[in-house]
N, C-alpha and C positions, 0 to 999 in steps of 0.2 A: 496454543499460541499465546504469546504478550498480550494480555490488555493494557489499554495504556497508561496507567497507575504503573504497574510491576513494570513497564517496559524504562518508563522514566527515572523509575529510583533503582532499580536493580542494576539497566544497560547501561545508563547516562551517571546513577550514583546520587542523582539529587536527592534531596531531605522531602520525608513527606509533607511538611507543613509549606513546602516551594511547589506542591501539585494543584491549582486551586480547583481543580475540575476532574474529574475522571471520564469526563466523554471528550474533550477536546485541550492542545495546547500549543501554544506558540510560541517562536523563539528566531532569535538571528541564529546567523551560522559563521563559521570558516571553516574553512578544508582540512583542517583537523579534526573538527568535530566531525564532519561531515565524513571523513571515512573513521571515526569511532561509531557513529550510530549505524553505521551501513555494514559493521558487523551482524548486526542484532536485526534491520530491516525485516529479512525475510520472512521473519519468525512474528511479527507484530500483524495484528487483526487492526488494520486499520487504514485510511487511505491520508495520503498528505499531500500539500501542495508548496512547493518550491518557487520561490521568485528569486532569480540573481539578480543581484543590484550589482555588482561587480566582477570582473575575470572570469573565469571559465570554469567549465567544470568536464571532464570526459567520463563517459558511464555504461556500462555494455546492461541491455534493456532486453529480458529474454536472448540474449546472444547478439542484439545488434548493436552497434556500435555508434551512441549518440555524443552531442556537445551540445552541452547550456552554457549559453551566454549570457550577456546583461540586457535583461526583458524582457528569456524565456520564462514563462512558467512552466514547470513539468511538473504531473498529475500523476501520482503513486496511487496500483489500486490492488484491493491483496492478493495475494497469490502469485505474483511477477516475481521472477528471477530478476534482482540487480544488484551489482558490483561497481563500486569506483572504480575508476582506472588511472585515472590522474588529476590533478589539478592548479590551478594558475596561485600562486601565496600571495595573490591580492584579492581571492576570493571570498566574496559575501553574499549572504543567502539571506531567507528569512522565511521560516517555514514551519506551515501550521499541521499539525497530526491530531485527526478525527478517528475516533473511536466507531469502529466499524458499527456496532447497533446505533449509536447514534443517526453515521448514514443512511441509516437503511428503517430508520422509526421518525424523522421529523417529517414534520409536513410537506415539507420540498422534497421529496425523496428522490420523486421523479429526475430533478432537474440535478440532484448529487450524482444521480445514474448518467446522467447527461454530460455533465461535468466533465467524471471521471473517462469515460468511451469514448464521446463524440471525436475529438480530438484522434484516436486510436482509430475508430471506423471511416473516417473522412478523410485524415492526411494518413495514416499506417505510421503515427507515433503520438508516443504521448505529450507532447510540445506544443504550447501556442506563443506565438510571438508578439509582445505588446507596444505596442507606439508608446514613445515616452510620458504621454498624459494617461493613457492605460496604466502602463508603469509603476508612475506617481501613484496613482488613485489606489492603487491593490497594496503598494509599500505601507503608507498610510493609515490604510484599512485594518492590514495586520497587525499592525502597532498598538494600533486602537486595540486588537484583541487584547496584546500585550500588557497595556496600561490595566484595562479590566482585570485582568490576572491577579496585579500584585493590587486591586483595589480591596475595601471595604466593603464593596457594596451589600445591601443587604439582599438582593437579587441578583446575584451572582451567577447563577446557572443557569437562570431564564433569561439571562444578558447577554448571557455567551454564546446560547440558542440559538438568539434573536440576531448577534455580528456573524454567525457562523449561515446563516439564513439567508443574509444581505450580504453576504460573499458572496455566496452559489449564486444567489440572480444578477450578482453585478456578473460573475463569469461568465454566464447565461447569456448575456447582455455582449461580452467581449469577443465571444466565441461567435454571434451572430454577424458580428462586424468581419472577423479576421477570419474565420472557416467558412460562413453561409448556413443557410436553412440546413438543416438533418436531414437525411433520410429515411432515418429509424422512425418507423410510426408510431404513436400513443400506446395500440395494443401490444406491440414487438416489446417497447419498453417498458410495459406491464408484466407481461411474462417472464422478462429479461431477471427485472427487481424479483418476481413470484421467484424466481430459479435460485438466486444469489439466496434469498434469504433460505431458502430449502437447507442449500448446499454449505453454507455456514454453519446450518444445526445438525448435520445429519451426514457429514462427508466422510466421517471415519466408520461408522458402521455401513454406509450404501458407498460402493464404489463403481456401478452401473449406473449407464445413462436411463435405463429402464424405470429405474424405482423415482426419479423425477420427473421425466415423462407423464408416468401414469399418475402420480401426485397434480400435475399439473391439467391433468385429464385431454392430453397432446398427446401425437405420436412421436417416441425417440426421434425420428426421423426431422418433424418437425422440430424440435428443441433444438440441433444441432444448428438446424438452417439460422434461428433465431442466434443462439451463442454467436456465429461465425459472422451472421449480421454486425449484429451490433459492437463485438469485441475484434471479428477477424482469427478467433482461438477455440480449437472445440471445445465439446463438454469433458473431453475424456482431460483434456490438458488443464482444466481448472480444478478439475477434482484431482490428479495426480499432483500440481501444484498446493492444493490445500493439503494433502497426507504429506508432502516434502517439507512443509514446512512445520507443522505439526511435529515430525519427527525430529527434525532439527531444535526446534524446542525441548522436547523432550528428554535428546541424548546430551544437550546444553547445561539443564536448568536442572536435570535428575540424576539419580545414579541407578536411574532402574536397569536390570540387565536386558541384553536385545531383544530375550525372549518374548518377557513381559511387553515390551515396547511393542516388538509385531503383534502379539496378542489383544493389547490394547487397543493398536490400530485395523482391528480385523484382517488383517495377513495371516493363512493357512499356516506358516510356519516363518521362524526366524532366516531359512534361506533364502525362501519367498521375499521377504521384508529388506532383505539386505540385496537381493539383485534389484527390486525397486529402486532403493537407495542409491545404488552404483550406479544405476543408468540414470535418472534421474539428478545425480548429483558430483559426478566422474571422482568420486572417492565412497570406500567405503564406510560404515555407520560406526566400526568402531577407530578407521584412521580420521575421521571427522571430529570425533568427540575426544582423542586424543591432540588436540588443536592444532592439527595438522595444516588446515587451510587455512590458519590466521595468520600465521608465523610472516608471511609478506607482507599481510598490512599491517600488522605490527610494528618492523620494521618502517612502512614506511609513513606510520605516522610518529615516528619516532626520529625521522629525517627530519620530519617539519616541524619542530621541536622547535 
C-alpha cells in the first residue's frame, strides 16, 4: 500500500520539498480534488479525518450510502471500501491524512483507536456531527497543522506530533459530548490495537483468524467477538480488506504479472487471486488495472473543470 510520502507526490503529483512530514498532512479540499484522491484512497495505509466547512458531499462507506455536510466530520480508517458519488461545486473540506504507524506508535494510541471506531460501534457510521463552536475550534486546529507545515520550525515533527495529539483529545473531548461514554472497555481496546497492529505487519503472509488469535494468546472465537465489538466488521473482512487493497496497489503502481502478484500475496494460484479479486472488487484484476473503473470519475471530474 501508499505511504503517505509516495501517496502525496505520486497520486496528488506534489513536489517533495511541499511534504514536510512523512507521518502526517493537511490540506483544504474541493470536490475535485476530492474525487482525484478518492481514486488512490483505498490503496493508502493511513487514517484521515474530514471536516466540511461548506456544501455537501455523497459517498458510499463499505456499500452504504452516506452525506457529509457542513460540521460533519467523517473518520477514514484503512482497509474501508469508499467511493464519491457526488458533490455539491460549493464544496469545502479540510482534511488531515495520518500515516497509519504513526497511529498506531504515539502515545495516545488508545484514544486514535477510539477516534477512529467509536463513532462506527455507537452510531453504525463513521460521522460525528459538530455544533458550530465544535466546528470552529477543529477548522482552526487544522490550519494551525497547516501553517506548521509550510513553517521553519526547527522542531517540526515533534510539533506536528504534539497538534496531531491535541486533536485526538480534543476529539475525544467531542465525541463525549455528541455520542456519550463507549462501551468498548480498556482491555477490548487493548487487544483491538494488539490485532490492528498484527494485521498490518503480517496480513499478506497469514490470511487466518487463527494465526492472530494465537499471537494474541485468545481464542479465534474470542477475537471476532472483539473485532465485531468494537468495529461492527469481522476479522475475516479486515484482512480480505487489507489483501484488496494491497492488490490494488500493486496492479496500480507495477507491472508485475498476476502470477507474481497472487504469489506475492500468498494466493495458491493466480485463479485463486483473481476470483478473490472479482468478488471482492466486482471487476477483474486485469480489467482493473487496464483503468477500467476510473474512466467515470474521470469524466466526472473533468465535468467540474
Amino acid at each position: 500500500m501508499y505511504k503517505l510520502k509516495d501517496y502525496l507526490t505520486s497520486v496528488l503529483g506534489l513536489p517533495q520539498d511541499a511534504v514536510a512530514s512523512d507521518e502526517l498532512f493537511c490540506s483544504e479540499s474541493n470536490t475535485r480534488l476530492t474525487f482525484l484522491t478518492n481514486q488512490m484512497q483505498e490503496t493508502l495505509a493511513g487514517y484521515s479525518y474530514t471536516l466540511v466547512h461548506e456544501g455537501w458531499l455523497e459517498l458510499l462507506y463499505n456499500d452504504r450510502l452516506l452525506r457529509l455536510q457542513k460540521g460533519d466530520l467523517m473518520i477514514y480508517s484503512p482497509g474501508v471500501q469508499i467511493r464519491i458519488i457526488s458533490g455539491s461545486v460549493n464544496y469545502r473540506s479540510v482534511c488531515l491524512i495520518v500515516n497509519e504507524q504513526l497511529a498506531l506508535e504515539i502515545p495516545a494510541v488508545r484514544n486514535v483507536v477510539r477516534t477512529a471506531y467509536q463513532p462506527i460501534a455507537e452510531l453504525g457510521r463513521p460521522i460525528i456531527h459538530l455544533d458550530e463552536r465544535q466546528a470552529g475550534h477543529f477548522w482552526q486546529h487544522m490550519h494551525e497543522i497547516i501553517l506548521y507545515q509550510h513553517s521553519q520550525h526547527r522542531y517540526l515533527q515533534e510539533a506536528l506530533r504534539t497538534l496531531f495529539t491535541q486533536f485526538v483529545l480534543d476529539l475525544m473531548d467531542a465525541m463525549a459530548t455528541n455520542i456519550g461514554p463507549g462501551q468498548v472497555s480498556e482491555r477490548t481496546t487493548e487487544l483491538f490495537v494488539a490485532f490492528m497492529r498484527l494485521l498490518t505487519t503480517h496480513f499478506i503472509e497469514h490470511h487466518d483468524i487463527g494465526f492472530y488469535a494465537e499471537m494474541l494468546h485468545i481464542t479465534p472465537i474470542h477475537l471476532s467477538r472483539i473485532v465485531r465489538q468494537v468495529t461492527g466488521r469481522t476479522v475475516a473482512n479486515y484482512i480480505n480488506q487489507m489483501l484488496l487493497m494491497e492488490a490494488m496497489w500493486l496492479l496500480r503502481s507495477s507491472d508485475l504479472p498476476l502470477a507474481d502478484i497472487a504469489e506475492r500475496l500468498h494466493f495458491s494460484d493466480q485463479s485463486s487471486f483473481g476470483r478473490f479479486f472479482t468478488r471482492m472488487k466486482g471487476v477483474n484484476p486485469k480489467r482493473f488495472r487496464m483503468g477500467k473503473q476510473r474512466i467515470k470519475e474521470a469524466e466526472i471530474i473533468d465535468s467540474l473543470q
